[in-house]
N, C-alpha and C positions, 0 to 999 in steps of 0.2 A: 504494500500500500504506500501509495506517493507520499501521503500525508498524512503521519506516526502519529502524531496527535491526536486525530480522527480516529486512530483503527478504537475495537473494542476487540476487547481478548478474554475478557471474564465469562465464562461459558454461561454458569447463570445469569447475567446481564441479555447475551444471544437468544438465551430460550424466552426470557421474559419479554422480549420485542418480539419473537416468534409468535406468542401466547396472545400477546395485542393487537395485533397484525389481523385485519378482515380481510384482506385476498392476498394471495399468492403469484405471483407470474412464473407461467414456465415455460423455459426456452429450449426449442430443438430446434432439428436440424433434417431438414425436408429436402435431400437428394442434393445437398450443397447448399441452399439458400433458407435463412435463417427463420423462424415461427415462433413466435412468443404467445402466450395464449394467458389470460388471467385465471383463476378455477378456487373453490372452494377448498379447503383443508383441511386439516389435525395433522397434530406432531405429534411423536411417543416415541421413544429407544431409539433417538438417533435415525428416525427414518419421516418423511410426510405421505402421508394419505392422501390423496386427491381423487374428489367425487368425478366420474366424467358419468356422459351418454358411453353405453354398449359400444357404437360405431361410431364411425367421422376420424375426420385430418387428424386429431390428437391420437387417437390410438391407432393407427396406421405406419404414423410415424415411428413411433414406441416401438414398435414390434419390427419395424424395418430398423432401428439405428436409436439404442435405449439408452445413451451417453444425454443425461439434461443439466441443464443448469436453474436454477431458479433467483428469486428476489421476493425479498417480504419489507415492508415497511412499516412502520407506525410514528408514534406523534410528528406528522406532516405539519408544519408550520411555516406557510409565506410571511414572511417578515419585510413590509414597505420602509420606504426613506425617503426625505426630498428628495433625493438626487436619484435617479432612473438605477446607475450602476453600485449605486449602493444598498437596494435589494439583496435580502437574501431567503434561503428557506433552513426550516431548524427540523431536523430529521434524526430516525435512526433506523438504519438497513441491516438489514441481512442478504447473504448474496453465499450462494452456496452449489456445489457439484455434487450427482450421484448418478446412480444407475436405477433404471424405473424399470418396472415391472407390473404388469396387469396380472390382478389378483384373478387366480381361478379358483380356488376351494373356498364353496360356500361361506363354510366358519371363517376361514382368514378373510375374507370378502364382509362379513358383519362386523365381526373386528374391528376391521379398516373403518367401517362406518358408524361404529360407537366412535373412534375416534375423531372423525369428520364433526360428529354430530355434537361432543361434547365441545368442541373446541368455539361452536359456537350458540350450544343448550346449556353448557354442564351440566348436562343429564349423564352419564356415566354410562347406561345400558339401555337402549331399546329392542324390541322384539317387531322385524321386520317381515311383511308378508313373502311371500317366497316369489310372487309375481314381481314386490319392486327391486328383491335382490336378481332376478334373470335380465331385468330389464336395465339395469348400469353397469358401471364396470368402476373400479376400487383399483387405483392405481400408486402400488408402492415406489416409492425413492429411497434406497439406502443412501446415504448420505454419507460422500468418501470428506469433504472441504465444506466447511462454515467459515464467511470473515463477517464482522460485523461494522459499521462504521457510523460516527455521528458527526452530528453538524449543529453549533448553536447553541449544545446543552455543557 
């Protein structure tokens, strides 16, 4: 990181910006040209959970070339000034590498979706119809790299 002062290194400080965090970006890589997509989530053991549809561009790509990156942000704050370049915005990211994987076994598949679902119920456990688990797809990221970075705080 360019800017040492910026980085964040405290790993609890990274999950607790993960934890506030209401969307996720994920970035792949569609036959050379690049695909950032936003998606719902949960984190747990070092891996994120992302809710998708069954089919389409996201899991296409996955299954051709499972190398992702991702980006989480929270307390977003534009910060005005008189002077136009002296703007600024007060942030804290997360910005992270792994390998995704579409959950096939039913159980690992609710799993994934208790933790989807807490991250933004804290409800801990639901009991899902078996029609809406055929109908998504529960997409794992083991997570090889986490950096975290701020701005303004």
């Amino acid at each position: 990181m360019r800017r040492k002062e910026r980085e964040i290194t405290d790993r609890g400080l990274i999950d607790a910006i993960i934890a506030k965090a209401q969307v996720c970006r994920i970035g792949l890589c569609d036959r050379g040209l690049p695909y950032v997509v936003p998606v719902t989530f949960g984190h747990r053991d070092n891996r994120l959970f992302i809710h998708s549809a069954a089919h389409g561009r996201k899991i296409d790509i996955i299954r051709a070339n499972n190398n992702v990156c991702f980006e989480i942000e929270a307390d977003v704050e534009i910060v005005p000034a008189e002077k136009v370049c002296d703007w600024t915005v007060r942030f804290c990211s997360v910005i992270g590498v792994g390998t995704a994987s579409i959950v096939e076994d039913r159980d690992e598949k609710a799993r994934g979706l208790d933790v989807v679902m807490e991250h933004y119920s804290h409800v801990h456990h639901h009991d899902y119809p078996e029609a809406i688990l055929n109908k998504l797809a529960i997409i794992r990221i083991d997570i090889s790299s986490l950096t975290g970075k701020k701005s303004g705080y």
